[in-house]
Every structure is written in structure tokens, then in C-alpha cells.
N, C-alpha and C positions, 0 to 999 in steps of 0.2 A: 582285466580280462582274465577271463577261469582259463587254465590251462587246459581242458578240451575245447576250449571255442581257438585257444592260441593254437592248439594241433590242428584242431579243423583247417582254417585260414593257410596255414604256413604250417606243415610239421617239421621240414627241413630246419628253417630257419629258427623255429623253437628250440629244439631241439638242440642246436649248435650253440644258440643263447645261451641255454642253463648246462652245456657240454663244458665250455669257456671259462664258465662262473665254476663249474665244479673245479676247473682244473686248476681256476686261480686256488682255491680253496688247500685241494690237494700241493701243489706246491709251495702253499705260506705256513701250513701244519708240517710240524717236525713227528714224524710216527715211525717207529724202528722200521727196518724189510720184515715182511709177512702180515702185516697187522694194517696193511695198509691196502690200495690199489696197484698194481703190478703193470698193467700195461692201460694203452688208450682204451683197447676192446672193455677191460673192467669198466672204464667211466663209463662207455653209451653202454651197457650193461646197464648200471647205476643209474643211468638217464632215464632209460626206458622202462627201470621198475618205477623212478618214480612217478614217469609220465602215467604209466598204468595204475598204481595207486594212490595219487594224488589228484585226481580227474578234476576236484570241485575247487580248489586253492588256486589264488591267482597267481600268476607268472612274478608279480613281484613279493609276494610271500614268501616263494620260496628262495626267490634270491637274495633278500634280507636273512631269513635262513641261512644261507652260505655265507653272506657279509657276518652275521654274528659267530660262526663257527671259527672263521677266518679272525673275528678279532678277541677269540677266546672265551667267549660268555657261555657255552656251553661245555660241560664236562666229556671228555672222549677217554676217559680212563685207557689211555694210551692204543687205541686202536680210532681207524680213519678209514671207514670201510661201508658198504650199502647199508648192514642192518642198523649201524650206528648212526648213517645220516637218517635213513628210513626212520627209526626211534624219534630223532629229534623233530624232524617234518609232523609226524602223527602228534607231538607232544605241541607242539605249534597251533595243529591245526583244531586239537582238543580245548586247548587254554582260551584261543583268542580267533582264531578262526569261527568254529561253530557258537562262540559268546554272540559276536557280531554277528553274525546268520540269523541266530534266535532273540537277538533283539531285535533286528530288520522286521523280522518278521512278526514279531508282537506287532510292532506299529501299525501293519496293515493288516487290521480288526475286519474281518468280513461283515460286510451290511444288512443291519437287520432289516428280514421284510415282513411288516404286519401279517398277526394270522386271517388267512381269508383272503389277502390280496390277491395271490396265487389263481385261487378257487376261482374267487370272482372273474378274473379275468379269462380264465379255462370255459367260464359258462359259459362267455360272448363267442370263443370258437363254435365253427359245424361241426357237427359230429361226426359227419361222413363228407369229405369230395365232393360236390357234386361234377356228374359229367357235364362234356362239352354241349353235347344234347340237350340236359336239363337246366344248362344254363341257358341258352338260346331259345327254348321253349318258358322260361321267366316271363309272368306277364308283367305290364310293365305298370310302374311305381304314379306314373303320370299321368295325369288326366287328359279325356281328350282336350279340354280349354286350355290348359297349359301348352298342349305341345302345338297347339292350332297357333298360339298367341308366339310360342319359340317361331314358330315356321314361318311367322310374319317378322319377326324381329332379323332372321340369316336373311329373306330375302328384300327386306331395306337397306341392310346393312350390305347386302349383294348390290343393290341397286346406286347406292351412295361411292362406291369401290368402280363400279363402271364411270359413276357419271366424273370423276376426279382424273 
């Protein structure tokens, strides 16, 4: 689930989700004072940018994000801070995120439709509405033999429905 469909649903509980994960994060990284987060306020800070710039990446993206920060695979040249998780999120969602996107989306080739089908079928529309009036005033498509022959047929089938 994209993390605006996970805000949509629940932003509380999103939110607190990747609040949680940040914090594991923040307390498993050793980073001197100043170069780091300072109080809770910084984290939903941190949270909320990246709710805001990360709209399209799924909720477990970015938590694997935290899980590899957390188990050292990305470089923090000694700071542990928004712009530097922000950096790595965008570098995520560049590499392997929007790969995945635009493969998806190759796959679903839009369907070609013959020149002229279009056309053709445009011809069989009216070209104007007609009103209620001018429909009702339609003569009709039916012969008198026919409809003499229908009118015999409802009132057998009328008289067979009585006699039962």
C-alpha cells in the first residue's frame, strides 16, 4: 500500500508505524550530539516530511529503508538527521522504486484499435437527440399484418392464461 492510500485509511496509525521504526533506527545508530535528532518533536518532524515527500513509495519501502540504515548498509558520514534519511529514501526510490513502476507499466501496452473502427462506429450514432415529441411521433417500423397477427398472438396467449 502507497503511503498516501496508508495516510488516507489511518494517518494516526501510519504515522506512529514509521515514528516507531524511525526511532528504532535513531537509537541503534551511534551519531555524536548535534549531528543527530534532539528531541521526539524532530522525529514527527522527520515523519511528516517524509509523509509529504514520499507520497508514491509504499509503507514497506520505506521501512526496509530504516531496517538497512539500522543494519549499516548505507553511508551516514557521521550525521543521522531528515536531510540524510530524506537523501537515502529519494536514492531508493530512484534506483528501485520508479525501475519497478516503469516496468509495470511497460507491461500494460495500450490496445491498439484499427484505423476507421472509431469512424465507423461514430457513423451509426444520431447526430442530433431526438425529442420526446419526435420520438413519439415515429411512425412505426411494423406492418399493419404484423401487428394485426402480434395482437392475435397476446390475446391467445391472454386467453390460454385465463383458461389455466
Amino acid at each position: 500500500m502507497t503511503l498516501h492510500t496508508a495516510v488516507k485509511h489511518d494517518r494516526a496509525n501510519t504515522k506512529l508505524l514509521l515514528l516507531a521504526e524511525l526511532k528504532r533506527v535513531w537509537r541503534s545508530v551511534k551519531i555524536g550530539n548535534g549531528k543527530t535528532w534532539n528531541s521526539d518533536e524532530d522525529l514527527q518532524d522527520a515523519i511528516d516530511d517524509i509523509v509529504d515527500i514520499f507520497r508514491t513509495m509504499k509503507v514497506e519501502e520505506i521501512m526496509m529503508c530504516f531496517k538497512q540504515i539500522r543494519r549499516g548498509e548505507h553511508k551516514l558520514f557521521g550525521r543521522l538527521d531528515t536531510p540524510t534519511v530524506i537523501e537515502i529514501l529519494r536514492g531508493y526510490d530512484a534506483d528501485v522504486s520508479c525501475a519497478y513502476r516503469e516496468a509495470m507499466n511497460r507491461e500494460f501496452t495500450p490496445i491498439e484499435i484499427p484505423a476507421g473502427l472509431l469512424t465507423e462506429f461514430a457513423a451509426t450514432l444520431p447526430k442530433v437527440k431526438p425529442t420526446f415529441e419526435e420520438i413519439m411521433n415515429r411512425p412505426s417500423q411494423i406492418t399493419p399484418e404484423e401487428r394485426a397477427k402480434m395482437q392475435a398472438n397476446d390475446k391467445a396467449r391472454r386467453n390460454q392464461q385465463a383458461e389455466s
